[in-house]
Each structure stands twice: as C-alpha cells, then as structure tokens.
C-alpha positions as CSV (number, residue, x, y, z in Angstrom):
1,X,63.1,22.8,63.7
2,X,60.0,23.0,61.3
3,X,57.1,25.0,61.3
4,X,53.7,24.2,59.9
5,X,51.0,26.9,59.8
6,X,47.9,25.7,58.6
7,X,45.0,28.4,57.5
8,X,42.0,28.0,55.5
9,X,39.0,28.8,55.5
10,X,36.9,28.2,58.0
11,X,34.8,24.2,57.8
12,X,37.7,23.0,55.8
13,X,39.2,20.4,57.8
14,X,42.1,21.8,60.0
15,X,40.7,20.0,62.9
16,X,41.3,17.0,61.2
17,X,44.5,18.2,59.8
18,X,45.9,19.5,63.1
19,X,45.1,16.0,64.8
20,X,47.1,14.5,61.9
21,X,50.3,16.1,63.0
22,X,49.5,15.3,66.5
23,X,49.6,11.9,65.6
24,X,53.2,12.7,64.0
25,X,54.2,13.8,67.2
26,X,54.5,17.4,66.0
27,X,53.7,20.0,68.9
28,X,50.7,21.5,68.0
29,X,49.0,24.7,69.0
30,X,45.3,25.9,68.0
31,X,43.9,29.2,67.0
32,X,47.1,30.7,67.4
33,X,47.6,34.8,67.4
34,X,50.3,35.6,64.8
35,X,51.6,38.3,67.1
36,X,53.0,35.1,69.3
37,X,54.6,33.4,66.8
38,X,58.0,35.2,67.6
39,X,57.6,34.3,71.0
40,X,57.2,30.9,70.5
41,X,59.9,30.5,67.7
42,X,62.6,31.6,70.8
43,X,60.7,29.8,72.9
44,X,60.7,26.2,71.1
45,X,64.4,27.2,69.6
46,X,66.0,26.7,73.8
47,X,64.1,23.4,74.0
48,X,64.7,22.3,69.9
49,X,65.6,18.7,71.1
50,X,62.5,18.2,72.3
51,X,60.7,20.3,69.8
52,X,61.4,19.5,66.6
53,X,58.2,20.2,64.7
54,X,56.0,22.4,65.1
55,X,51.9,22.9,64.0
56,X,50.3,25.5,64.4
57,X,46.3,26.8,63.1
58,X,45.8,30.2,62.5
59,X,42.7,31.0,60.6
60,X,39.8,33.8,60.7
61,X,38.7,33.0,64.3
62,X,41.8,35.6,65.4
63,X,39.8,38.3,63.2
64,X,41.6,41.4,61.8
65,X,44.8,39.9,63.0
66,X,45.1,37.5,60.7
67,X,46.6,40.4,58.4
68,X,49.8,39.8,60.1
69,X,50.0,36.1,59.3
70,X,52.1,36.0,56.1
71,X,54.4,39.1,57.7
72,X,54.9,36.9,60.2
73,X,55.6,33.5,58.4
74,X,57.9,35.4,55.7
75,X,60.2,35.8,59.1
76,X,59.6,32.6,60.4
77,X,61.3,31.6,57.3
78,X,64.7,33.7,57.3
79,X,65.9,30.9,59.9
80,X,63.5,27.9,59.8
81,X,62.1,25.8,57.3
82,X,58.2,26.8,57.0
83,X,55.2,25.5,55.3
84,X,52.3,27.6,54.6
85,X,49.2,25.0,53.9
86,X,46.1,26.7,53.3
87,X,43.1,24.5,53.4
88,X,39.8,25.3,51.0
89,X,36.4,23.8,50.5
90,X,33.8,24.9,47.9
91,X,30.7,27.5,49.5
92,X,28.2,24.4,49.0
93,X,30.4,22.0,51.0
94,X,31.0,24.5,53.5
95,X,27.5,25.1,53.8
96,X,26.1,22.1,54.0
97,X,29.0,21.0,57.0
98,X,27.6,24.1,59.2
99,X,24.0,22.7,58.6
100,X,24.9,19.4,59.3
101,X,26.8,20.5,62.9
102,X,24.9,23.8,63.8
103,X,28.1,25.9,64.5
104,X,28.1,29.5,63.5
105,X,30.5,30.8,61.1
106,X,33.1,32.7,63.0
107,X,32.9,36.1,61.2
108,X,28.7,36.0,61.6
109,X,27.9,38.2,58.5
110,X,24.3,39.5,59.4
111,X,23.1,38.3,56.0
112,X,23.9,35.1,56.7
113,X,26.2,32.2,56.7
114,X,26.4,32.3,52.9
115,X,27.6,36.2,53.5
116,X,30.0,34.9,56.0
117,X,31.3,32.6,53.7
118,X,31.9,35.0,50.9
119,X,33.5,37.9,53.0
120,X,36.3,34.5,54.9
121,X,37.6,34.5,51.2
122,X,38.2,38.3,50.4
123,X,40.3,38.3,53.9
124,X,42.0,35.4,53.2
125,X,42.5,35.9,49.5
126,X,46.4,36.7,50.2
127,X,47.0,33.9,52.3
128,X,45.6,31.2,50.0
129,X,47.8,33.3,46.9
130,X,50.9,33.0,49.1
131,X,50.3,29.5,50.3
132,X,53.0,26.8,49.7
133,X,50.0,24.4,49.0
134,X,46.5,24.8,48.8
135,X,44.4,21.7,49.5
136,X,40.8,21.6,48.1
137,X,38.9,19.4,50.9
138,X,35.4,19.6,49.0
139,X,35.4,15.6,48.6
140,X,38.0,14.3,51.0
141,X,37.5,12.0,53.5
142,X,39.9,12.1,56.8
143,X,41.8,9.1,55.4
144,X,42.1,11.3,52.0
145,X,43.5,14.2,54.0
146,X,46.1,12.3,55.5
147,X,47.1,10.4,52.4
148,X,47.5,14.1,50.8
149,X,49.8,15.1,53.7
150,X,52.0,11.9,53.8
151,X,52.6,12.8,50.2
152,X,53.4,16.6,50.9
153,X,56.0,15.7,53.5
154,X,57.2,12.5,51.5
155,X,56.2,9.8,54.1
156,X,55.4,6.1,53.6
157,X,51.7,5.2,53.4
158,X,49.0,5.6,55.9
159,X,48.7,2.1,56.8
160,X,52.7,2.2,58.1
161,X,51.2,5.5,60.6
162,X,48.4,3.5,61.5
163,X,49.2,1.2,64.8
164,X,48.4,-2.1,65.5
165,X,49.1,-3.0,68.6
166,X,48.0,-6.5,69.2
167,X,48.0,-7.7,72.8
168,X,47.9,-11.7,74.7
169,X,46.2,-11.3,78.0
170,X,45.0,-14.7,80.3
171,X,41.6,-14.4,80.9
172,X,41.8,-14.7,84.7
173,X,43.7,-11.5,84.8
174,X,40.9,-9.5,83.0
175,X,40.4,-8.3,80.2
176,X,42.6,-5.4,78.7
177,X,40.6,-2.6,79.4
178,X,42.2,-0.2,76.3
179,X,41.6,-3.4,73.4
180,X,39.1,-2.5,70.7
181,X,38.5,-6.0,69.2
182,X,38.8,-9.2,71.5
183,X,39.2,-13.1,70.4
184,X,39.0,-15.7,73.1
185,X,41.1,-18.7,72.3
186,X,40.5,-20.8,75.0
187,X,38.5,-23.1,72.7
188,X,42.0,-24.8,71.3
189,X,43.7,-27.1,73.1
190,X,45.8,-25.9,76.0
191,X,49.7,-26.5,76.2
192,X,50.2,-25.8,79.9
193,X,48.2,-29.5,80.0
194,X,51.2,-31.2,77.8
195,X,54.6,-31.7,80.7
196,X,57.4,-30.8,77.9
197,X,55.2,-27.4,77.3
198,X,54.1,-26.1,80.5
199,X,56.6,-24.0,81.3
200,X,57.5,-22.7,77.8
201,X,55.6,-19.7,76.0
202,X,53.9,-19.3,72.9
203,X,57.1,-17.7,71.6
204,X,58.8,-20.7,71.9
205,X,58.7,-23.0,68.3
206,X,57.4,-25.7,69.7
207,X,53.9,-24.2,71.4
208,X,53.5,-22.6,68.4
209,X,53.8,-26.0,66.4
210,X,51.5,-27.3,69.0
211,X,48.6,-25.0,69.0
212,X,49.0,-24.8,64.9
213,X,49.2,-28.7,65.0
214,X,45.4,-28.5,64.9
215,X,42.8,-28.1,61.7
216,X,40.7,-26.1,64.2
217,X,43.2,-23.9,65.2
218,X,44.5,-23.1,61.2
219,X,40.8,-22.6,60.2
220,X,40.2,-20.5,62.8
221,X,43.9,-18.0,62.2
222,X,42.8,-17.8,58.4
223,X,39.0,-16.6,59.4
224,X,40.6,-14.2,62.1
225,X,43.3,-13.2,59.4
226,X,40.4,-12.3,56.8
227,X,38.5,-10.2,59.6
228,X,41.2,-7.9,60.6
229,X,42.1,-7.6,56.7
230,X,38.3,-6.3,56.5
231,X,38.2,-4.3,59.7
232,X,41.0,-2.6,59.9
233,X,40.9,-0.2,56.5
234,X,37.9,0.5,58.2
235,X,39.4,2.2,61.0
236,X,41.8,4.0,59.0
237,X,39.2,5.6,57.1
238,X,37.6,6.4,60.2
239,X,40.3,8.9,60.6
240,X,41.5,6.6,64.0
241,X,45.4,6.8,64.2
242,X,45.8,3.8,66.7
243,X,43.6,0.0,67.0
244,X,44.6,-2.4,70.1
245,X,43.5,-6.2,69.7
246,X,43.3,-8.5,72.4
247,X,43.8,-12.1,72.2
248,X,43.3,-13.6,75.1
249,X,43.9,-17.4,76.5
250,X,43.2,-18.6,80.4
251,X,46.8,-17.8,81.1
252,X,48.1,-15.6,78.8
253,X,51.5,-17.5,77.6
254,X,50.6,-20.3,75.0
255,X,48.1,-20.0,72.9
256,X,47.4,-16.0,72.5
257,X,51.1,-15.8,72.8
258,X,51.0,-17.7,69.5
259,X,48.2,-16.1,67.8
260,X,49.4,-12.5,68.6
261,X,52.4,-13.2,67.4
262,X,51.0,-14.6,64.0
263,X,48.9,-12.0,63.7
264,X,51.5,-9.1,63.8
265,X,53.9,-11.2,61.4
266,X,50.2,-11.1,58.8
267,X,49.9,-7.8,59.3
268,X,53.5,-6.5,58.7
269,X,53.1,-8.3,55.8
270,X,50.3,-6.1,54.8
271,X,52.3,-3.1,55.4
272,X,50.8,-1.9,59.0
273,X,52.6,-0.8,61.7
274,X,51.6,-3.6,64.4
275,X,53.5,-4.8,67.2
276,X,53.0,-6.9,70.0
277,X,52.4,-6.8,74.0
278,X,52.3,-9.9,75.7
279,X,51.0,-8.6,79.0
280,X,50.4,-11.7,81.6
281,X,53.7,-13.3,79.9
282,X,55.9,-13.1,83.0
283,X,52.8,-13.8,85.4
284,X,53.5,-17.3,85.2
285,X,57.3,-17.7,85.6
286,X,56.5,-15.2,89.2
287,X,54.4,-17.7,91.0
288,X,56.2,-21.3,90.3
C-alpha cells in the first residue's frame, strides 16, 4: 500500500491535486489530522486489497498540529512506501487567487492576508525542507499539474488518463442524458432500408462499407474527426478527467454503430483512452 501526503501552502493547488488522485482511483481523505494517520494506516492495512493507494491533504488548516506531520510520515515510512509532496506558489500568486475567489487565508493574521501568507511559510518551512518533491504551482495550469504528477509516479501521458467514452444511441430512445457533445447521423442513408442489412449492426463490415460507401458520409467523419481533435485538448486542459460523446441514429445499430466505432479507432490512434457503448444495440434484436 502507498501513501501520498500532500501539504503546501495554502492557494497552491491541492484541490486540484487531490482530485487528480481521485481520478487514479487512490482513496483520498481531506484536511486530515496527523494524529489519525496511525489509525488509518491499521485501518486501510485489514482492507489492503481494496486499498491500495492512499491520498491524503494535510496542510495549515489543522493549525499547531501540523508539527506532528513529518513525525508522523517518518513512521508511516518504516513499513510503507510514502511520498511527501509539498506544493508552493509565489506570495503574488497566492495573493492574487484569494482576491480573485474571496476566501480568507486559514491562519487570518490581523495584518492581513499578506501577513498570513508570510507566517504559512515559517510553519511550514520544515515540511517543504523535508519534502520528497516540492512543486512550484506559480504558473501551472490544472493540465500542467497533472502532467507534473504523471511524471513523478512514471505514468503514460495525460491523454491515455483522459476518457473517451463515445456512445451510439437511436434517437427514439432519447437522448443519453450523461453525453457532452451530440452528432445526429440520421442525415446518411439508413441500412435498416437495404433487406441483406436490416438485421445486421454497424459492427458488422458490410454496414460499415455501406454507410462509408457515401462522399457525404466520408466528408462528414473527416469534419467530425477534425472537431474532436480540436475539442478535446480543450477539455483536458480544463482539468476534466472524463468526456462522453453521443452519436446517435433513429435506431441506434447501423449508422452511429459505425461512426462510434470509427471514432474510438481515430482516437486511440491519437493516444486517448476512448472506448465505446453501444447502448440501444440489442433493442432491436428484442422486439423481432
């Protein structure tokens, strides 16, 4: 089992950082005491198999207590591997991100947030000394934080975390309520219409040969290829961890069968993490 405890000062990014190792399916615990970190080490250690990895924050908000912090990761380490990452921002930065959200500093020095700032860094001087890394976040981005934690633990790039799932729906079974970009291909020529087709999906070769057999259809899969290829780096950066598109069809088993499954081949390619759902698939074969 591993142990992560992130610390920093505070309006550095460990909300960002914590949801990171959320999304690496690490269990994940925020504004921890250090007094319970024993207690949960035992704890986790009877359920290991299910617990693998553990993250937890522990920063200034715990006040005087966070003098027990490094006692209490240098025995964390005598019987699991532990990382101590310690996040910092420069006193500009950090100023300007409590202007821009209004939040008070937790330690609320009466001469000011400045004042705050100053006397976070004398109490956390140790920590940030005794760190196994020390992260400057000044000018990072979410995206930037993550790309500096895939390389600390040695995992493949950002886009191969990022999922794509990319779901086929029929139209006159709704629309998937959970998709974040929709395409309506009804506009192509339908297969259900052609006797040799009609009961075969668009995972069989020949529906896909048939809906492809069409200029329209091509131009179209190049445009739609271009605008994920633009979109989606966009949503990394946003910081999401997760992007469902929809394709739908009337049916759901020709043609956005075939253009999902295109899709997640192009984007593979690319390096993402995509995978596909064809949800009213099955619908059809149920009712003949």
């Amino acid at each position: 089992m591993d142990f992560t405890i992130l610390t920093g000062m505070s309006g550095s990014g460990k909300t960002q950082a914590i949801r990171f190792f959320e999304d690496m399916g690490y269990f994940c615990i925020d504004n921890m005491p250090p007094a319970l970190i024993p207690m949960l080490a035992n704890m986790m250690g009877t359920v290991k198999d299910k617990f693998r990895n553990v993250a937890l924050v522990i920063d200034i908000r715990v006040g005087e207590m966070i003098n027990e912090l490094l006692g209490q990761v240098d025995k964390l380490k005598e019987k699991y591997e532990v990382r101590l990452i310690f996040l910092d921002t420069n006193d500009n930065t950090l100023v300007h991100r409590y202007k821009e959200t209004r939040r008070n500093h937790p330690l609320n020095n009466p001469d000011g947030l400045l004042a705050s700032i100053k006397e976070e860094r004398v109490m956390l001087y140790k920590l940030r000394k005794a760190a196994d890394y020390v992260i400057d976040t000044s000018n990072f981005s979410n995206n930037k934080l993550r790309e500096k934690f895939m390389e600390i633990y040695n995992l493949t790039s950002v886009n191969s975390m990022f999922e794509i799932k990319i779901e086929s729906f029929g139209y006159k079974h709704g629309i998937p309520v959970d998709a974040d970009l929709v395409f309506d291909v009804r506009c192509f020529p339908n297969p259900f219409y052609i006797p040799e087709l009609k009961r075969k999906t668009g995972n069989d070769p020949e529906v896909r040969d048939y809906v492809m057999s069409f200029p329209e259809a091509v131009s179209f899969f190049e445009k739609l290829r271009d605008m994920v290829k633009f979109l989606v780096p966009l949503y990394v950066e946003e910081g999401r961890s997760s992007l469902v598109i929809a394709i739908g069809c009337t049916g759901g088993h020709h043609r956005s069968v075939t253009f999902s499954n295109m899709l997640a081949d192009y984007l593979k390619d690319l390096g993402y993490n995509a995978r596909t759902v064809h949800r009213d698939i099955s619908i059809y074969a149920a009712h003949e």
